[in-house]
C-alpha positions in Angstrom: 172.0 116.5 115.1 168.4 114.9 115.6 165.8 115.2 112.6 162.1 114.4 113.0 161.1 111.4 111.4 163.3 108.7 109.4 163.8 108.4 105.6 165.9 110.2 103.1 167.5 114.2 104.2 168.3 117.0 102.6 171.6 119.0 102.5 171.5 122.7 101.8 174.8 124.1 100.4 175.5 127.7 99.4 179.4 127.8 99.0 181.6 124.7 97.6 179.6 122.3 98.6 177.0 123.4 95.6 180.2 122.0 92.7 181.8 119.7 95.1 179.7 118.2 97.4 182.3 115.2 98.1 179.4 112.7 99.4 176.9 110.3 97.6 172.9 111.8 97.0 170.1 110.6 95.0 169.2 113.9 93.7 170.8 117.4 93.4 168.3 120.4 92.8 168.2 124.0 92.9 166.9 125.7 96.2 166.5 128.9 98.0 166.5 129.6 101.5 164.9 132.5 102.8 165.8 134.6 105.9 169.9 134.4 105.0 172.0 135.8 102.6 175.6 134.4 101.3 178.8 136.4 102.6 181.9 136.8 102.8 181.5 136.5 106.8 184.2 133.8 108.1 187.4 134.4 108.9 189.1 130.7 107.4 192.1 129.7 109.6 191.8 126.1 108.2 190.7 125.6 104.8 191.5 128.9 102.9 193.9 130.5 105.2 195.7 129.9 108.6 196.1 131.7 112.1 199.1 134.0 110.9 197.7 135.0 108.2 193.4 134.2 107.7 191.1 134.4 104.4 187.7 134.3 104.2 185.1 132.2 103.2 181.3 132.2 102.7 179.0 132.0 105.4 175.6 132.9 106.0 174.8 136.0 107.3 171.1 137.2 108.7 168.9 138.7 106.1 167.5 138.3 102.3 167.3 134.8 100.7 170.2 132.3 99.3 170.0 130.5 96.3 171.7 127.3 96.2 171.9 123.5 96.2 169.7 121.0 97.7 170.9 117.1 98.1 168.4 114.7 99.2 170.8 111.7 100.7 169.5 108.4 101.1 168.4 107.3 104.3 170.8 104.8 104.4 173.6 106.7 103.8 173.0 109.3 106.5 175.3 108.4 109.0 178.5 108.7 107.0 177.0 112.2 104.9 176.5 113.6 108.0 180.0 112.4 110.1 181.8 113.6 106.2 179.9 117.2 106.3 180.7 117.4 110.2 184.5 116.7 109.6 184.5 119.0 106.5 182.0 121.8 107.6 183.5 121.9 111.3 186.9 122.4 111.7 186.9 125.3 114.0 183.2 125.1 115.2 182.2 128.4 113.3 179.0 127.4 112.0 176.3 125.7 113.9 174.0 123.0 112.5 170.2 123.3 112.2 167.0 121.8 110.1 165.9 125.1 107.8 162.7 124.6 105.3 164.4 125.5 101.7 162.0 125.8 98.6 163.7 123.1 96.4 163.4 123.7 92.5 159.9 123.2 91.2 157.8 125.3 94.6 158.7 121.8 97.1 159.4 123.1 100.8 161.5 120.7 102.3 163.9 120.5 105.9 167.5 120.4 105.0 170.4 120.7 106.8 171.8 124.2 106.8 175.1 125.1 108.2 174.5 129.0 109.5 177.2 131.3 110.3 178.0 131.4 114.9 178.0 135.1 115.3 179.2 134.5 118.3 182.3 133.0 117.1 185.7 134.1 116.8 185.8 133.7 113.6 182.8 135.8 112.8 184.3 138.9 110.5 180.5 140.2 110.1 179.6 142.8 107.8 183.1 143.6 105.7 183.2 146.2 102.8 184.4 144.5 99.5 187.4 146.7 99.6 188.6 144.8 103.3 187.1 141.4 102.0 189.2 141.4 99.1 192.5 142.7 101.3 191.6 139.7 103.5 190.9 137.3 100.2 193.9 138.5 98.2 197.0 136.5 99.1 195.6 133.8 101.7 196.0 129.9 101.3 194.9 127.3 103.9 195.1 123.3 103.7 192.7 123.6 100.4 194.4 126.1 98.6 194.4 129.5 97.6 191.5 131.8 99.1 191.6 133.4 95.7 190.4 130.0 93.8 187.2 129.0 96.1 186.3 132.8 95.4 186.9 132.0 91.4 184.9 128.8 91.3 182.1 130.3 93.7 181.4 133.0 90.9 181.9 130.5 87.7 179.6 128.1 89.2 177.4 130.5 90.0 177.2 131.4 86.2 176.8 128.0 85.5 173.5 127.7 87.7 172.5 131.2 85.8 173.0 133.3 88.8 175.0 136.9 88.4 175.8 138.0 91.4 177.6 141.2 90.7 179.4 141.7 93.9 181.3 138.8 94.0 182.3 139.2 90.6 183.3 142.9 91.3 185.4 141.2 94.4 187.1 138.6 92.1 188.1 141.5 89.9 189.8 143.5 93.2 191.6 140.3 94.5 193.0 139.3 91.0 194.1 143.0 90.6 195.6 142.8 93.9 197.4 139.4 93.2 198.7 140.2 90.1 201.0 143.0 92.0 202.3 140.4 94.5 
């Protein structure tokens, strides 16, 4: 992944990396990237469920805006950020890697790295009623746990950062209802 000109970088996440980002930065701010929404969109194989039996996780999908977190990472520590998010990002190829202006807290336009959702992949679930995402959610666990648990902390920290984001709280409530008859 090439990016214009040397110095520090910025990393755009939207999912867990905005509460667990897992590398170092030199600042963390609120951003937005327009043209891309957050979904529900991925089929997880890996990380939240497996072959025989997949979750979902968050991806973004074509249209409206995402609000979310911006890291600027030190020059110096580039190398290793970016091997770490390629490692933890890429396990089945399902997203591809690009530069995307994001408005960072405080008007800034700045590239970052943004990790968009392959439609082309086999992985891509595309556009999924709540009712099948939270069939899909409900019950799933991959190598980092319970598909139901990266759903919970995606709408908590979204509270946290003052964001409200109805549907995903409405899904929470259908998988936890759905669990709690398992």
């Amino acid at each position: 992944m090439s990016f214009e000109g040397g110095g520090d970088r910025w990393v755009f996440g939207y999912g867990s990396l905005m509460w667990r980002p897992g590398f170092p930065f030199i600042d963390r701010r609120t951003a937005v990237l327009h043209g891309r929404r957050r979904a529900f969109c991925i089929y997880s194989v890996h990380h939240r469920g497996t072959y025989e039996r997949p979750g979902l996780v968050l991806g973004l999908a074509p249209g409206g805006a995402v609000r979310g977190m911006a890291y600027r990472v030190a020059e110096a520590e580039w190398e290793d950020v970016y091997a770490y998010l390629r490692e933890r990002e890429q396990p089945t190829e399902t997203y591809f890697e690009t530069w995307r202006d994001v408005k960072i807290d405080g008007g800034e336009k700045a590239p970052a790295l943004v990790f968009l959702s392959d439609m082309k992949h086999q992985q891509w679930a595309g556009a999924l009623t709540l009712e099948q995402q939270a069939e899909l959610i409900a019950g799933a666990t991959g190598l980092s746990g319970r598909n139901v648990d990266y759903l919970s902390d995606l709408v908590s920290h979204l509270r946290e950062d003052g964001v409200r984001d109805i549907a995903m709280e409405r899904l929470l409530k259908m998988v936890e209802a759905r669990e709690a008859t398992v």
